[in-house]
N, C-alpha and C positions, 0 to 999 in steps of 0.2 A: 348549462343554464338556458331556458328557453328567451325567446328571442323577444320575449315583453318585460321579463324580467329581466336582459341585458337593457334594453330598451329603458326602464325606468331609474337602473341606474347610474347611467349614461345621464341622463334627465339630470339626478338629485346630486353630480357631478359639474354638470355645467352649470347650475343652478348655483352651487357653494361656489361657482369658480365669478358666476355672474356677481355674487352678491360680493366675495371680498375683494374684486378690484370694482365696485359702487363704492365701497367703504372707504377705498384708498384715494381714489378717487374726490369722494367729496369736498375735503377740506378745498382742494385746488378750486373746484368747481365754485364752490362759495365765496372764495378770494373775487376771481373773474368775472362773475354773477354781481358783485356789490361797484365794481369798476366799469358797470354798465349805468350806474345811476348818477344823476347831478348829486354835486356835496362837497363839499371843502371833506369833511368826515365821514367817513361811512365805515360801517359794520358790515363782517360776511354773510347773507342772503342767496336766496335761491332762487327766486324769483329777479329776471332778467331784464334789464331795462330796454329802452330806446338810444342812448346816448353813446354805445360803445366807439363808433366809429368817429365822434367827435371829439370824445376825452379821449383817446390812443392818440388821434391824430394832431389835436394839441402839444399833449405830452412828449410825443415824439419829437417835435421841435423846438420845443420851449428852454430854453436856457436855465441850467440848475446849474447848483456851489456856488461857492462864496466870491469866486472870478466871474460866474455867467461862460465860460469856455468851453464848460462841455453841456451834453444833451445826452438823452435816452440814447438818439441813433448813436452818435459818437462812441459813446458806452456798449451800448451792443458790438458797434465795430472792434472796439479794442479786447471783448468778450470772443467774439470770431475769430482774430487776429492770434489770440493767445489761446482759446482751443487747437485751432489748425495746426497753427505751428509746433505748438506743443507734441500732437499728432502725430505730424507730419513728419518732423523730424525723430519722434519715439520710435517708429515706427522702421524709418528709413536703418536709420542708428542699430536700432535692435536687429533685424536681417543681416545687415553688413556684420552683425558683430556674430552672432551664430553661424553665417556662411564661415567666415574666416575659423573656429572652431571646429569645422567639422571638415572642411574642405582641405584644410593648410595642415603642413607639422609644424605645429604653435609649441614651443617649449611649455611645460605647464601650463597645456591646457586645461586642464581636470585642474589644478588649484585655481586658475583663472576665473572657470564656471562654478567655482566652489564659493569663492569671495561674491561675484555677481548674487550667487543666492543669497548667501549672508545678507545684501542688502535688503532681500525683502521685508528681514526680520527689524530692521531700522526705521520706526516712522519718515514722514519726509519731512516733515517740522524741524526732528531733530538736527538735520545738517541743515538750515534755514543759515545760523548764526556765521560760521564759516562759507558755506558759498553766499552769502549776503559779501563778506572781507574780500573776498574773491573779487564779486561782481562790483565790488567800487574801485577796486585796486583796476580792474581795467574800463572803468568809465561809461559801465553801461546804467548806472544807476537814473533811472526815470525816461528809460527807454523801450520801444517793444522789445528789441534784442536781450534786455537785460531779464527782463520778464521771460524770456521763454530759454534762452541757451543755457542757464543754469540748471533747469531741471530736464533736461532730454535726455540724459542715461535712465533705462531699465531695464533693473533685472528679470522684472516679471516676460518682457515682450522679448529677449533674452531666450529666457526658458520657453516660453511655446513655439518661435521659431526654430530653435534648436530642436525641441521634442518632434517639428513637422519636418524638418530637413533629412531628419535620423530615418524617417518614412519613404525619403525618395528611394526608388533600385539603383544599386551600383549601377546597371544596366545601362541608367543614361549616360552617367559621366563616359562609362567606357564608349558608348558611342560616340559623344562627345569628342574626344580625344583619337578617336578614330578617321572625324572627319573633319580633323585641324579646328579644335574649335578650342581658344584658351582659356584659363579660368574670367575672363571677364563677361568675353560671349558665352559663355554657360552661364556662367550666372544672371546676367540680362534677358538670354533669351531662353532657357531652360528654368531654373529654379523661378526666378520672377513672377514668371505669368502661374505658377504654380500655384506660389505662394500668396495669391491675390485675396482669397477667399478669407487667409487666416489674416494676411493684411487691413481688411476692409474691417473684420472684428474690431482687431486691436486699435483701428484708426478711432472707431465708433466707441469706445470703452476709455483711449485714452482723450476724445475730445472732451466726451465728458465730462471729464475730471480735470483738464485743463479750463473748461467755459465757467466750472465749478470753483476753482483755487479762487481762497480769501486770504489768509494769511502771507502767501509771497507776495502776490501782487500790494499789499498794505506796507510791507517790508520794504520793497523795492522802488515803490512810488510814492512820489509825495504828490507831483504836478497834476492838477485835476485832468487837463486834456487827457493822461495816460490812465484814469479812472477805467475800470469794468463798471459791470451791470453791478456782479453781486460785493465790490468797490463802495459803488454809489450809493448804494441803500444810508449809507450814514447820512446823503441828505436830506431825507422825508422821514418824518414819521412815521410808523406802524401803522395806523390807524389812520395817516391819509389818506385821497385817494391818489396822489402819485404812489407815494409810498405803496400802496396795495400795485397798482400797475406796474410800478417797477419787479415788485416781488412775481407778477408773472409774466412778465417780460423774460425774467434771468431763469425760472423754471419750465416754461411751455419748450423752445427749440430743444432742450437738449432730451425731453421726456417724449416730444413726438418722434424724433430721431431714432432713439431706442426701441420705440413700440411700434413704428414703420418698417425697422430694420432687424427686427429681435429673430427671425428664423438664420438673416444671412449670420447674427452675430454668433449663435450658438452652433452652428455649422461652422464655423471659421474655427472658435475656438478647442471645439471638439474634434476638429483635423489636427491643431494642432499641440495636444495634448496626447498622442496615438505613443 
């Protein structure tokens, strides 16, 4: 193909690629556009006001629900708090449990990893009713702990640390072992820093979906202080203009996150699918 004709189509490529994320894009766009204007009410628009940094910055401290106890910040904080964690400890969890699987003679390990998968096929809704009995029986109900310890098993983060550990060379264990190093300094200082790339995905993918959770956190909490972002929505309307603010409060961090980190993510995950 000559080099104008790769050249134009290269063009009519970025072009469809330019226009459907304008398209995906927009609705957010006109959310945040209308949260730029004065208004008890406002409608999505496109045209940008003057008032952004007045009305966030109110918002941001102004005391909402029916107590006045919590706030946007406080909500985001609780939003972060149970991202992270959730994350952080998925994350942590899944590694230890695929190291031990491939490193260890685990009785039934193949049925082990067999049930692990099983779960993916389980919504997470559906075990809500039973670890809810759980998480009261030991008194974490209207707590950060209670919000995030119940759901940190996963099979998904499970399976790609396992599918990337299967990728190391024997070569290093044996060295390893060669130069007195026991399975905990190997795994710390070998596997670990290995596994960073496919870590940092998994961290990015499961925060997401923790900043995200509506139904546990409604489950779990009653007390407004322990509200999230997308929590609190129940106290603005649609159509106000907190309510519009809130809604892209609880969508912007976790959308730019993604779109800042979308190379390391699909590198991470694609090591560890190999």
């Amino acid at each position: 193909m000559p080099n104008w004709r790769r050249w134009h189509a290269q063009l009519l490529d970025h072009l469809i690629l330019i226009g459907g994320a304008l398209l995906m894009t927009l609705p957010v766009y006109s959310i945040f556009a209308a949260t730029t204007h004065e208004g008890a009410r406002v409608r999505p628009r496109l045209d940008l006001g003057g008032n952004a940094l007045e009305n966030y910055g109110n918002f941001l401290q102004a005391s909402a629900g029916f107590s006045g106890d919590v706030t946007a910040l406080s909500m985001m904080w609780n939003s972060f708090l149970l991202g992270a964690g959730f994350a952080t400890l998925k994350v942590v969890l899944s590694l230890m449990t695929a190291y031990a699987l491939i490193y260890f003679r685990v009785r039934f390990a193949s049925a082990i990893f067999a049930v692990l998968l099983l779960t993916l096929l389980l919504p997470l809704e559906s075990r809500f009713l039973p670890t809810y009995a759980v998480t009261v029986d030991l008194g974490l109900v209207n707590t950060r702990a209670g919000l995030i310890l119940p759901l940190v098993a996963s099979g998904l983060g499970t399976l790609f640390f396992r599918q990337f550990l299967m990728t190391v060379p024997d070569a290093l264990l044996e060295s390893a072992r060669i130069d007195g190093a026991g399975p905990l300094k190997f795994f710390k200082d070998i596997l670990v820093p290995l596994s960073l790339p496919t870590a940092a995905a998994l961290f990015l993918v499961m925060f997401v979906n923790g900043w995200n959770q509506y139904l546990w956190p409604v489950i779990v909490t009653s007390e407004e202080s322990t509200y999230t972002l997308v929590r609190g929505m129940q106290f603005f309307g649609n159509s106000s203009l907190r309510g519009l603010m809130l809604a892209v409060l609880a969508f912007v961090p976790p959308a730019l996150l993604v779109i800042l980190f979308q190379r390391q993510v699909v590198k991470g995950l694609f090591d560890g699918s190999h």
